[in-house]
MIDOSE-1310 file (N, C-alpha, C; in nm, 2 decimals, decimal comma, always signed):
residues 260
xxxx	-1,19/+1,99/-0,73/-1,27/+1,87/-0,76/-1,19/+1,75/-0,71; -1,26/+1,65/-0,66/-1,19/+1,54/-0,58/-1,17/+1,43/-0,70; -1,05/+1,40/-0,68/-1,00/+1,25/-0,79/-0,96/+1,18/-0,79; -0,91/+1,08/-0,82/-0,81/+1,01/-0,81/-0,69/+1,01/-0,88
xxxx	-0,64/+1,02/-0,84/-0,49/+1,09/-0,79/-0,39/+1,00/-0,88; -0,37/+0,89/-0,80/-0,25/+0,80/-0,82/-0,33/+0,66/-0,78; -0,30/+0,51/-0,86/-0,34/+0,42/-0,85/-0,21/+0,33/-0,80; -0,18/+0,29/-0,73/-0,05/+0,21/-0,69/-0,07/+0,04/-0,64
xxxx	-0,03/-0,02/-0,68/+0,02/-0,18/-0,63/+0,11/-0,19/-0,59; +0,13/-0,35/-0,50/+0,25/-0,37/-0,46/+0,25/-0,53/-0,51; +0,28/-0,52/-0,68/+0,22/-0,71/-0,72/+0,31/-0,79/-0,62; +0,47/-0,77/-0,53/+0,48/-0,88/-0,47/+0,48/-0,80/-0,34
xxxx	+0,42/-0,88/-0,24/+0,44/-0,82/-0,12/+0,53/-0,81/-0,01; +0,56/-0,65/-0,02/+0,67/-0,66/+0,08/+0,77/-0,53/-0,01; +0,74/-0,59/-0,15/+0,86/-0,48/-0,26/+0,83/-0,41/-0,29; +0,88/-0,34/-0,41/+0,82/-0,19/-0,49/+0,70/-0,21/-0,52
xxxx	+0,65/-0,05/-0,53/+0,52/-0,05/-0,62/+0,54/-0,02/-0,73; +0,40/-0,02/-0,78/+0,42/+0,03/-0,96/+0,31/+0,11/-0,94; +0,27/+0,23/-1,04/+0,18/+0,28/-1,08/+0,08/+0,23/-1,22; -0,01/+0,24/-1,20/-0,12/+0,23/-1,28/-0,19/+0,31/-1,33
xxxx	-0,25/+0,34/-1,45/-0,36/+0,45/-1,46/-0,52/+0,37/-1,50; -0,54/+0,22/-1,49/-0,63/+0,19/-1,48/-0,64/+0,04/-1,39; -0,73/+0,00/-1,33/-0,74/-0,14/-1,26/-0,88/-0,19/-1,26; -0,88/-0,30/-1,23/-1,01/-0,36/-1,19/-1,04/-0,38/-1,04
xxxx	-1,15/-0,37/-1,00/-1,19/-0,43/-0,85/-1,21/-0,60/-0,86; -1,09/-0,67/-0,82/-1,09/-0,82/-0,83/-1,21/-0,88/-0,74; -1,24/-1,01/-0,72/-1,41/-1,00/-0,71/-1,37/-1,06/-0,55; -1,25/-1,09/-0,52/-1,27/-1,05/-0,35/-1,24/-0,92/-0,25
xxxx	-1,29/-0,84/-0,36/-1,25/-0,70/-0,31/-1,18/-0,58/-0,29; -1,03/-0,66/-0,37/-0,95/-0,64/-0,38/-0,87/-0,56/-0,49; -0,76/-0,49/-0,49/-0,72/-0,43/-0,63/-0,65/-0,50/-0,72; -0,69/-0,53/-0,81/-0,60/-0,60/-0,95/-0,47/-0,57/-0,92
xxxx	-0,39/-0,74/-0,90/-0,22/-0,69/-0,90/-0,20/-0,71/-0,79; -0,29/-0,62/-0,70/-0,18/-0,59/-0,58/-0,15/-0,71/-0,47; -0,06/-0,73/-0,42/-0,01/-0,83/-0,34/-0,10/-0,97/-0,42; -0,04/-0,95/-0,56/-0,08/-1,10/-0,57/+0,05/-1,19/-0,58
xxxx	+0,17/-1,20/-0,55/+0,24/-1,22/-0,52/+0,30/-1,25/-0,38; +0,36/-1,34/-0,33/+0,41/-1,30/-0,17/+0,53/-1,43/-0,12; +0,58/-1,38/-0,12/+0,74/-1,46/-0,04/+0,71/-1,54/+0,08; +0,72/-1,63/+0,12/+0,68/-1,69/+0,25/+0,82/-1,79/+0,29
xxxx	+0,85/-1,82/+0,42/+0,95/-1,89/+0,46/+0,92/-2,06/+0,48; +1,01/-2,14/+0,52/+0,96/-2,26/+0,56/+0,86/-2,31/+0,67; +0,81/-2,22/+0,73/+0,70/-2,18/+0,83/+0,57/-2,16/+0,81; +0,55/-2,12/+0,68/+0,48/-2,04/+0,59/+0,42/-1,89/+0,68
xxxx	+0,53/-1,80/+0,70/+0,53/-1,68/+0,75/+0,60/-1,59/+0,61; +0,53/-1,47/+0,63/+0,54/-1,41/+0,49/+0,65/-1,31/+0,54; +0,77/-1,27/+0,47/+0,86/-1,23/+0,43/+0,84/-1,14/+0,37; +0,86/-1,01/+0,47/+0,79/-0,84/+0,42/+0,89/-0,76/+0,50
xxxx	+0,82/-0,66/+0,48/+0,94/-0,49/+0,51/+0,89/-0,51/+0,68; +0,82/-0,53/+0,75/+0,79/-0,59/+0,90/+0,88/-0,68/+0,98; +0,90/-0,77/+0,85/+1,03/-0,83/+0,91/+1,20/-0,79/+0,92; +1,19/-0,73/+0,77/+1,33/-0,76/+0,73/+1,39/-0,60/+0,68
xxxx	+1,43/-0,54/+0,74/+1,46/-0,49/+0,63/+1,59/-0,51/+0,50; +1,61/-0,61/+0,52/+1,64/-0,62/+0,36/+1,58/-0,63/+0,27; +1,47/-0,57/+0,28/+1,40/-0,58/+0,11/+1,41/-0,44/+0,10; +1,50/-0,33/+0,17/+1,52/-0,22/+0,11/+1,66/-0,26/+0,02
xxxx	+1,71/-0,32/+0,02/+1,83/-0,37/-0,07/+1,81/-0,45/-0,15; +1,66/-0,44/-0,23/+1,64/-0,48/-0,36/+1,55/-0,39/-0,39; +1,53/-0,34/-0,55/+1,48/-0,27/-0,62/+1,42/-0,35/-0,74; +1,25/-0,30/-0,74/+1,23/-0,40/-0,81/+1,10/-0,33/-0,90
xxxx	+1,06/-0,39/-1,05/+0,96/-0,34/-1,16/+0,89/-0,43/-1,19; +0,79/-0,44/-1,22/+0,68/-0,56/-1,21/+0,61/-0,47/-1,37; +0,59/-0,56/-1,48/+0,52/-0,55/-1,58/+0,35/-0,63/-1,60; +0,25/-0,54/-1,55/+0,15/-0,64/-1,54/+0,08/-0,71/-1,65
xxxx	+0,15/-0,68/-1,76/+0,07/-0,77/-1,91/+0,15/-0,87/-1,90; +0,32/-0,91/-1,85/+0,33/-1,00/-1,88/+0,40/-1,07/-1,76; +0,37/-1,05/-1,63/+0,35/-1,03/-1,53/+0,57/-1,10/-1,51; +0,65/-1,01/-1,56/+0,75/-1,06/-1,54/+0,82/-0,90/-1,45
xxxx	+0,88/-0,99/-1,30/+0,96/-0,91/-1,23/+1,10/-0,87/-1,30; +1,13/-0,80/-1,26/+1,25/-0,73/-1,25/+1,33/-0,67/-1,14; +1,46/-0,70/-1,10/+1,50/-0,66/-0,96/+1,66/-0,61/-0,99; +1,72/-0,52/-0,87/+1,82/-0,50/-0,92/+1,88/-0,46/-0,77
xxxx	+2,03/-0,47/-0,74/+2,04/-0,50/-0,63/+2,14/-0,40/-0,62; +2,20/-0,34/-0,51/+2,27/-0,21/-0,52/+2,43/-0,26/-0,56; +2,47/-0,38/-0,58/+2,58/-0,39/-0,64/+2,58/-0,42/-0,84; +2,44/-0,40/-0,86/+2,44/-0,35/-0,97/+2,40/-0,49/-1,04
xxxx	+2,39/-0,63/-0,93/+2,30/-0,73/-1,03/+2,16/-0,70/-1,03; +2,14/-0,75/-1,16/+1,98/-0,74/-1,24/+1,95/-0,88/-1,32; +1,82/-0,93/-1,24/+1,74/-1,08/-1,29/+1,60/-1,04/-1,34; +1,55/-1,10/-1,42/+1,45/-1,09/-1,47/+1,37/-1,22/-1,42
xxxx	+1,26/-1,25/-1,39/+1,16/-1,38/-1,36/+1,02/-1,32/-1,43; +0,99/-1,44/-1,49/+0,83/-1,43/-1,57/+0,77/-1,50/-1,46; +0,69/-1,45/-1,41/+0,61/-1,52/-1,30/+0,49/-1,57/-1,31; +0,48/-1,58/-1,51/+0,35/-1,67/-1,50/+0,44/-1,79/-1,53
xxxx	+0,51/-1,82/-1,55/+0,65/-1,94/-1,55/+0,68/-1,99/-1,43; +0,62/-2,14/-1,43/+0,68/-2,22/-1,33/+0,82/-2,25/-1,31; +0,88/-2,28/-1,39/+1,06/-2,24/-1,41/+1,04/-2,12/-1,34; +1,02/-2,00/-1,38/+1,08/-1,88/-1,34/+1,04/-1,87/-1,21
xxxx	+0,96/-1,87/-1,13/+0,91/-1,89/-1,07/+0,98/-1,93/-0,93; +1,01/-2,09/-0,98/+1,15/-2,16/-0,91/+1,24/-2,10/-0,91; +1,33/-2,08/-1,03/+1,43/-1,95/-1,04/+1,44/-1,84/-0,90; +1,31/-1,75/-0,92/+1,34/-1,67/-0,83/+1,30/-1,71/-0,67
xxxx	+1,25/-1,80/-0,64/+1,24/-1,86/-0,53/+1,41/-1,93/-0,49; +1,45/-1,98/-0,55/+1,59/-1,98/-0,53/+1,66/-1,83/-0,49; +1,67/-1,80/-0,61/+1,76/-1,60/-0,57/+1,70/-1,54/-0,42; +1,61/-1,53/-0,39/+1,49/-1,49/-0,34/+1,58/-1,53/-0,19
xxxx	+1,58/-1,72/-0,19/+1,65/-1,82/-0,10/+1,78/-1,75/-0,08; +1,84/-1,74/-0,15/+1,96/-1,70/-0,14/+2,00/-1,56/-0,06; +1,94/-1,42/-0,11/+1,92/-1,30/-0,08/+1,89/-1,30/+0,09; +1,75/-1,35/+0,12/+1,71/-1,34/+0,27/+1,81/-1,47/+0,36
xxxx	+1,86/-1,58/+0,28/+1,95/-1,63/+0,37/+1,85/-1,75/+0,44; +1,73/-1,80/+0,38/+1,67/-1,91/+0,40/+1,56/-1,97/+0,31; +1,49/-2,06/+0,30/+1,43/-2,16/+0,20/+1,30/-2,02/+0,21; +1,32/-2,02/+0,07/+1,15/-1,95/+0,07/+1,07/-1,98/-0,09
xxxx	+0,96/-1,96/-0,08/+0,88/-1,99/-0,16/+0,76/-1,84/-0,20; +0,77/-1,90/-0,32/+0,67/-1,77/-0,39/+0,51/-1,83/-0,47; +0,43/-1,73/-0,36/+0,30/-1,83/-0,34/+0,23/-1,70/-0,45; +0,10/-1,76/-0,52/+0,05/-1,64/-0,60/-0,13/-1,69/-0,56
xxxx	-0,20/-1,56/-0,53/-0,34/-1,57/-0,48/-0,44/-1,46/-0,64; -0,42/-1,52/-0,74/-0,52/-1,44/-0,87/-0,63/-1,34/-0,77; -0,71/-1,39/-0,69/-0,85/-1,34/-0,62/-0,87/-1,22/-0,54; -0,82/-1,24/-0,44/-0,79/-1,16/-0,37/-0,63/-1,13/-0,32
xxxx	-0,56/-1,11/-0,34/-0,38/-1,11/-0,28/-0,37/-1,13/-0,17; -0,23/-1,10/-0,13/-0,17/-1,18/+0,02/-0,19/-1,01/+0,08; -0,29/-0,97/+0,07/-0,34/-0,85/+0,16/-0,31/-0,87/+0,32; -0,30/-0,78/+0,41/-0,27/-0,81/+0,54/-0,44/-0,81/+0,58
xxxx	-0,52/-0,74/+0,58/-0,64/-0,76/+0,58/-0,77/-0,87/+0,46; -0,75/-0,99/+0,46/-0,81/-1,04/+0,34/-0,97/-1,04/+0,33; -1,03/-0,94/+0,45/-1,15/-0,96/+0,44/-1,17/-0,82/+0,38; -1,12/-0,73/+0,36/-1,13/-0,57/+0,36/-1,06/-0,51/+0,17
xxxx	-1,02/-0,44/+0,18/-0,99/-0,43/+0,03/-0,89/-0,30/+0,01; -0,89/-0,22/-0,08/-0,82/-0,09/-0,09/-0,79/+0,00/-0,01; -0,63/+0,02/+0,02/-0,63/+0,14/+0,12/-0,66/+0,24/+0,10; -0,66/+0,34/+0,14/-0,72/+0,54/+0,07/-0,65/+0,60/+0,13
xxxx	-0,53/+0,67/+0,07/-0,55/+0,82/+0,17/-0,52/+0,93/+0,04; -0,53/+1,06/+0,13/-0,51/+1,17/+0,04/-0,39/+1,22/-0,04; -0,41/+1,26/-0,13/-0,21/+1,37/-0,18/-0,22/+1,46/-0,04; -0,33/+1,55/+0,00/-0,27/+1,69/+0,12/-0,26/+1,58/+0,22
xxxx	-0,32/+1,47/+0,24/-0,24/+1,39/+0,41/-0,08/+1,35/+0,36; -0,05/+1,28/+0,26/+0,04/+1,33/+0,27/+0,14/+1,39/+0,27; +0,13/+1,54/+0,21/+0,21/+1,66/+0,20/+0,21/+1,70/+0,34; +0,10/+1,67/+0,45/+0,07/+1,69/+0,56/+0,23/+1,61/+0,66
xxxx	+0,23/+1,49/+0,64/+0,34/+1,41/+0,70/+0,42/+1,45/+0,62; +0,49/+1,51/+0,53/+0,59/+1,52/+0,50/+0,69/+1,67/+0,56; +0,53/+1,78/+0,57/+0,55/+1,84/+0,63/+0,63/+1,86/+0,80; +0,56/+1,75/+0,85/+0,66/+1,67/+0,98/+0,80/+1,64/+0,98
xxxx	+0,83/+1,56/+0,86/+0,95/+1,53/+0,85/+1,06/+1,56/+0,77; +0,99/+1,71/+0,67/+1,10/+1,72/+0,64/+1,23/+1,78/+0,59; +1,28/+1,81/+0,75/+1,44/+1,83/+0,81/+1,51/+1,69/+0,78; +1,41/+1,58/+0,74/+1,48/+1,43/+0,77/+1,48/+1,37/+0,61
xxxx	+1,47/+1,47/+0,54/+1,48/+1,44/+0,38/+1,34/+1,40/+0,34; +1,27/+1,36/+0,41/+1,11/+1,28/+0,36/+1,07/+1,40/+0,23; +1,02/+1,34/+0,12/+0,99/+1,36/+0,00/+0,84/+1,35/-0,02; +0,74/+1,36/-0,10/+0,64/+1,36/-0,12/+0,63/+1,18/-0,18
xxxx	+0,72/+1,13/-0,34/+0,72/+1,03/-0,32/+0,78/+0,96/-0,17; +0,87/+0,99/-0,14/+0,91/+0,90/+0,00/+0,83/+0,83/+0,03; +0,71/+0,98/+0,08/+0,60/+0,96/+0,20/+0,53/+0,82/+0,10; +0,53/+0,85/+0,03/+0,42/+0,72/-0,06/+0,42/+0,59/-0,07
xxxx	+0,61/+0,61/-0,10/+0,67/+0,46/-0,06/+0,64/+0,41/+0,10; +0,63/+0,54/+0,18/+0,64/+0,46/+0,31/+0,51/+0,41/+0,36; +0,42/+0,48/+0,30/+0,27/+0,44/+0,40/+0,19/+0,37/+0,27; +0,26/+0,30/+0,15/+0,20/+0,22/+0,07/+0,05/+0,24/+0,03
xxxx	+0,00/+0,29/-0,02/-0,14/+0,30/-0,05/-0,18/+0,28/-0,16; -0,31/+0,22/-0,16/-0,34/+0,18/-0,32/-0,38/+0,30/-0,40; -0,48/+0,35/-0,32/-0,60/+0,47/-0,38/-0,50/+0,60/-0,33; -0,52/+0,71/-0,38/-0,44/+0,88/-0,38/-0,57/+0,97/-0,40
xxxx	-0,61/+1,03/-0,33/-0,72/+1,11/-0,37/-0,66/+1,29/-0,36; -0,68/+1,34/-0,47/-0,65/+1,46/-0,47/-0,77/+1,57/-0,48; -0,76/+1,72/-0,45/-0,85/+1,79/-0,47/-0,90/+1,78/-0,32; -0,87/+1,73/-0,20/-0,97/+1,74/-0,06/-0,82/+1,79/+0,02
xxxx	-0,90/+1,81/+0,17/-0,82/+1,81/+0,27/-0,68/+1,72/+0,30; -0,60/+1,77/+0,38/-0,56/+1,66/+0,44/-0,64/+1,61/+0,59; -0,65/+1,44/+0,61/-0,69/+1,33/+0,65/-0,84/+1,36/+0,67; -0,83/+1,39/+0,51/-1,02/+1,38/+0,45/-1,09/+1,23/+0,46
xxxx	-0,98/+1,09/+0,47/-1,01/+0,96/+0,47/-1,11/+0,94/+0,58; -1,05/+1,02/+0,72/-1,09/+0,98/+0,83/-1,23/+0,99/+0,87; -1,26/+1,06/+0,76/-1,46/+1,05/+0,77/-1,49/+0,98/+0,74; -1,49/+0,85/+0,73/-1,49/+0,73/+0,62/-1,50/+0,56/+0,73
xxxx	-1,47/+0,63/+0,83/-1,47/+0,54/+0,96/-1,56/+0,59/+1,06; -1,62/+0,48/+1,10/-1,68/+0,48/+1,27/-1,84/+0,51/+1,19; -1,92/+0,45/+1,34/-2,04/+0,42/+1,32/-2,18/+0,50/+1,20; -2,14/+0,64/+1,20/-2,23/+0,74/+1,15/-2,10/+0,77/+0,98
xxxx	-2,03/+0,71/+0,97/-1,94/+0,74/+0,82/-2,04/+0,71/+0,71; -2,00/+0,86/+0,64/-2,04/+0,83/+0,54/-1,95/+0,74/+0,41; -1,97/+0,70/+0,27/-1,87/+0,66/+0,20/-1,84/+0,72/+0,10; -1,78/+0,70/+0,00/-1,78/+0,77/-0,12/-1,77/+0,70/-0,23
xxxx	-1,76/+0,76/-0,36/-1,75/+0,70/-0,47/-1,68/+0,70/-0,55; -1,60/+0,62/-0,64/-1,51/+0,66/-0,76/-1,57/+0,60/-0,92; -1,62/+0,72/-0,94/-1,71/+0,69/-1,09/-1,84/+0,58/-1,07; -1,86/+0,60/-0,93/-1,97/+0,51/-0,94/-1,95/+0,39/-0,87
xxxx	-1,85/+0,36/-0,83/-1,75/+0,27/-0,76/-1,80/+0,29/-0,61; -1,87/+0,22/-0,55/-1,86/+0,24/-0,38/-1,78/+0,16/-0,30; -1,69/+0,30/-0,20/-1,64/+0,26/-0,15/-1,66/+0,27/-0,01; -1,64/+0,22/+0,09/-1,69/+0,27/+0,23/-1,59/+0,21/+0,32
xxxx	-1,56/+0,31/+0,40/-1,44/+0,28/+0,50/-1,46/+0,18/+0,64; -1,35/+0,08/+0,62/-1,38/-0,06/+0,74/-1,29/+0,00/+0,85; -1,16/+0,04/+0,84/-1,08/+0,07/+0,99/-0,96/+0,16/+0,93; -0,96/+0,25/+1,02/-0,82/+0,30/+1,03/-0,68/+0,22/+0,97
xxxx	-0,60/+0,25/+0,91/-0,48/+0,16/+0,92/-0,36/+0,20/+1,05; -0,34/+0,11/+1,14/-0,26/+0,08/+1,21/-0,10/+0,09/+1,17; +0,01/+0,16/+1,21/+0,14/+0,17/+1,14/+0,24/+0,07/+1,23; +0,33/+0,01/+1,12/+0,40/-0,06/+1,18/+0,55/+0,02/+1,17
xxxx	+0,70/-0,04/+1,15/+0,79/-0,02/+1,16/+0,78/+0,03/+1,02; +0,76/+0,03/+0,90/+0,79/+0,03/+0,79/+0,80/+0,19/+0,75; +0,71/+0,29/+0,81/+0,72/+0,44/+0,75/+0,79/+0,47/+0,82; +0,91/+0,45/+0,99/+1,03/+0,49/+0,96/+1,11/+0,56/+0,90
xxxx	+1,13/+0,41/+0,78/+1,27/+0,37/+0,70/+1,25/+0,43/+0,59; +1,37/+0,49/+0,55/+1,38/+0,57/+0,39/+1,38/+0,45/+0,33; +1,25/+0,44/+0,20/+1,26/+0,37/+0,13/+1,34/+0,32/+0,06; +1,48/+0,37/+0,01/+1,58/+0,32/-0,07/+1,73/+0,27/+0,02
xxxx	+1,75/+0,28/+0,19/+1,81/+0,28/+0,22/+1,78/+0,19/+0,37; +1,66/+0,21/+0,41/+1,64/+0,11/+0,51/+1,67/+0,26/+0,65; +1,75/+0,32/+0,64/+1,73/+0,42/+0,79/+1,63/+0,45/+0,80; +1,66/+0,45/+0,96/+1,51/+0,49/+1,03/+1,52/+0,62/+1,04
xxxx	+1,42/+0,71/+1,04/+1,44/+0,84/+1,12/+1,41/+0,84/+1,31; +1,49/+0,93/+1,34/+1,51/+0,88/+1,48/+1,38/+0,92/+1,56; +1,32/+0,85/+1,65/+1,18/+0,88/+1,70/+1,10/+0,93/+1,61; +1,06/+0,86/+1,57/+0,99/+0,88/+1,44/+0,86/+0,86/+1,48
xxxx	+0,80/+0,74/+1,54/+0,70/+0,73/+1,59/+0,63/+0,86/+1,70; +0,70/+0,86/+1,80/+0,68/+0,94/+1,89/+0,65/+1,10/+1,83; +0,71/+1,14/+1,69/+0,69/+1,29/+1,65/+0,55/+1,27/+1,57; +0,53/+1,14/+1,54/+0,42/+1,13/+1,40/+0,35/+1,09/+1,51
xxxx	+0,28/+1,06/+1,61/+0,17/+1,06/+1,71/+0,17/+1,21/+1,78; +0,28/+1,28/+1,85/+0,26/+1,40/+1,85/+0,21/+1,51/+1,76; +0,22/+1,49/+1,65/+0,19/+1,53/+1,56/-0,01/+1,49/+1,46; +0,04/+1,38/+1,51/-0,11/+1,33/+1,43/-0,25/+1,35/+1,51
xxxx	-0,20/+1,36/+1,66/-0,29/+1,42/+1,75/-0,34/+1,54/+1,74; -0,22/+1,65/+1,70/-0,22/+1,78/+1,69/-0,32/+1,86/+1,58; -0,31/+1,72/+1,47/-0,40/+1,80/+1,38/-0,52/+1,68/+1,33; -0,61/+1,61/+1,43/-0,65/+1,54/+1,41/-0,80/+1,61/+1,35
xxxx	-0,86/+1,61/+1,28/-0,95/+1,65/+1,23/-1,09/+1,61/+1,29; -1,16/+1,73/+1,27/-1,28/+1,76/+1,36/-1,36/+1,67/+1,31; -1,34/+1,59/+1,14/-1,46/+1,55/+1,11/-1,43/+1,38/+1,12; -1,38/+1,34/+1,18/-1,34/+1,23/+1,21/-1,41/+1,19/+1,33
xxxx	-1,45/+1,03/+1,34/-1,46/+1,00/+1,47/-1,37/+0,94/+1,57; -1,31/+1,01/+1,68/-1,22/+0,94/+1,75/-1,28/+0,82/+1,83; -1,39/+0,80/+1,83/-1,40/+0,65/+1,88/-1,37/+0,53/+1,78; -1,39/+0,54/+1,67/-1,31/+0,48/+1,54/-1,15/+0,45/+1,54
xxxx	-1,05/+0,51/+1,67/-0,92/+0,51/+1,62/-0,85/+0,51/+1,74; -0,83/+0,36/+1,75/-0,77/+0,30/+1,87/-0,63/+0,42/+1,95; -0,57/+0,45/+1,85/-0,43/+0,58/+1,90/-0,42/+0,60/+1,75; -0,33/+0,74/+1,80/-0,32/+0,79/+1,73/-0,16/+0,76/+1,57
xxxx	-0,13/+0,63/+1,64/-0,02/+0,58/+1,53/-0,09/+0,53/+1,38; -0,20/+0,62/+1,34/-0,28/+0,55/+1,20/-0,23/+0,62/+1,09; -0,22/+0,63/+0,98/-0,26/+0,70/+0,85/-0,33/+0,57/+0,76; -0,40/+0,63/+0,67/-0,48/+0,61/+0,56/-0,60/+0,54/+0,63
xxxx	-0,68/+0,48/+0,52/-0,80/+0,39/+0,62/-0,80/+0,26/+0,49; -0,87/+0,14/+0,52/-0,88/+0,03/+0,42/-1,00/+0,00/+0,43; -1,06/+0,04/+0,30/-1,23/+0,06/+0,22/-1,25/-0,13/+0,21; -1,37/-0,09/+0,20/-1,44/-0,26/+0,11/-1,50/-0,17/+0,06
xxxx	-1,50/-0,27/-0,12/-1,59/-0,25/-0,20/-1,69/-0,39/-0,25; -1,84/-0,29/-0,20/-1,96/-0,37/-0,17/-1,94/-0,49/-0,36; -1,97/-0,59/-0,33/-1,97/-0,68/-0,44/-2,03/-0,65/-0,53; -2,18/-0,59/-0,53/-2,20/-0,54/-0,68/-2,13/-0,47/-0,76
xxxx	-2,05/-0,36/-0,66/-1,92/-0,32/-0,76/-1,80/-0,33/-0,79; -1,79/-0,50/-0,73/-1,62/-0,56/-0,81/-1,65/-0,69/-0,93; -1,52/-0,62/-1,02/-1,55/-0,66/-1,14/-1,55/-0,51/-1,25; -1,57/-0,42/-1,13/-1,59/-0,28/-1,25/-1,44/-0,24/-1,25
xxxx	-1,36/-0,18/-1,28/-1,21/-0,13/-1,33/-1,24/+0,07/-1,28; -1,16/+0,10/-1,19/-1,13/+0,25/-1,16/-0,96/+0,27/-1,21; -1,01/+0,43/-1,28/-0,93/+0,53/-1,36/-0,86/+0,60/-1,29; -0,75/+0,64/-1,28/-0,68/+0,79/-1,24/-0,76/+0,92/-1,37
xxxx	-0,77/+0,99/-1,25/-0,89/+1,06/-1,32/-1,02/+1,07/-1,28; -1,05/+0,97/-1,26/-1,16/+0,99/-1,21/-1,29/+1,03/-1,06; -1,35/+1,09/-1,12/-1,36/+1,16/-1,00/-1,47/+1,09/-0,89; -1,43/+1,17/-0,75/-1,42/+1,11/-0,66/-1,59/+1,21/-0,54
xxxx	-1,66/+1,17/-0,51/-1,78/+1,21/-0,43/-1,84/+1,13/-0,33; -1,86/+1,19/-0,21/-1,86/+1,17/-0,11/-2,06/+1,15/-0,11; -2,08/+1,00/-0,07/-2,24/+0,97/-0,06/-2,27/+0,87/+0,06; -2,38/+0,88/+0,08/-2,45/+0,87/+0,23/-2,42/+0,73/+0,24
């Protein structure tokens, strides 16, 4: 039976996730929490794992009742910031300053987050896609969490194939539902630099790109539409959820069906 699996955010964008076992669909479409946070420089360019990898050299816990970070750095300092606190706030905008080595500021969006897509909403992919990629890589240590950390996804669906998502795109897709929740697939997600790098260390795996397109070609699935998917460098896809149904809250657990 299809479910949902694992619910994940990333409250600031760019850092760790946290797991959830319940959320709301925020009413711009978006998942409660996630990237409602986001680091930006004096430019107002946002300060992510795209850019830098030094945000693999902070480790960080986000409490969403009282929405205070926590970070810890591999020489073993540990800060706490309340980030409904304007002090705190400042606080970690300074550390923050200090860490990347320039003026930055910590911007917060309640509505919809500092999503890279702000018109679109939850990403999706499967637990078998990726046990599927891990399968690829792993002579190169890649983990099941690893894979998770690397390709960030909100929604986990368990119980289907792997890149069951990919039905979910292109002209004739159907969508699906979580407890009633519709969701329906807007695009492929496009990969950048970031699933490389081991999550806790920043290494890349070497040609990493070039084995995960040889590879994602290989087993591209029949029920997918390839006119939907510019190349083959994609995993997951990022759903909109139609407005009558944000505002409702989806469970881990709950189950997951595929409607016209």
């Amino acid at each position: 039976m299809a479910q949902l699996e694992r619910l994940r955010v990333y409250p600031v964008k760019g850092l760790d996730g946290i797991d959830l076992e319940s959320a709301s669909i925020l009413e711009g479409g978006t998942v409660e929490y996630d990237r409602e946070f986001a680091l930006f420089d004096d430019e107002g360019e946002v300060i992510n794992g795209k850019r830098t990898d030094r945000v693999h050299d902070v480790e960080t816990d986000f409490d969403p009742a009282t929405r205070e970070l926590v970070l810890e750095t591999p020489d073993g300092e540990r800060q706490r910031f309340a980030l409904d606190s304007e002090s705190d706030r400042e606080r970690a905008e300074a550390w923050f300053g200090d860490f990347f080595d320039e003026e930055v500021t910590l911007e917060r969006d309640r509505s919809l987050g500092y999503v890279d897509r702000r018109e679109m909403g939850p990403s999706v992919v499967s637990t078998a896609t990726l046990r599927e990629v891990v399968s690829w890589f792993d002579d190169d240590g890649m983990t099941l969490e690893g894979a998770r950390r690397r390709i960030r996804a909100n929604v986990e669906i368990s119980g289907v194939p792997a890149f069951w998502e990919d039905r979910f795109v292109g002209e004739e897709a159907p969508a699906f539902e979580i407890e009633g929740i519709r969701l329906e697939g807007v695009t492929p997600c496009g990969r950048c630099v970031v699933p490389q790098r081991d999550p806790d260390t920043g290494e890349p795996i070497a040609e990493f790109q070039r084995r995960f397109v040889e590879k994602r070609e290989e087993t591209f699935p029949e029920w997918a539409d390839p006119d939907a998917f510019d190349h083959y460098y994609t995993l997951m896809i990022i759903a909109s959820v139609p407005p009558a149904d944000r505002g409702e809250a989806i469970r881990v657990g709950d189950t997951v069906e595929v409607v016209d």
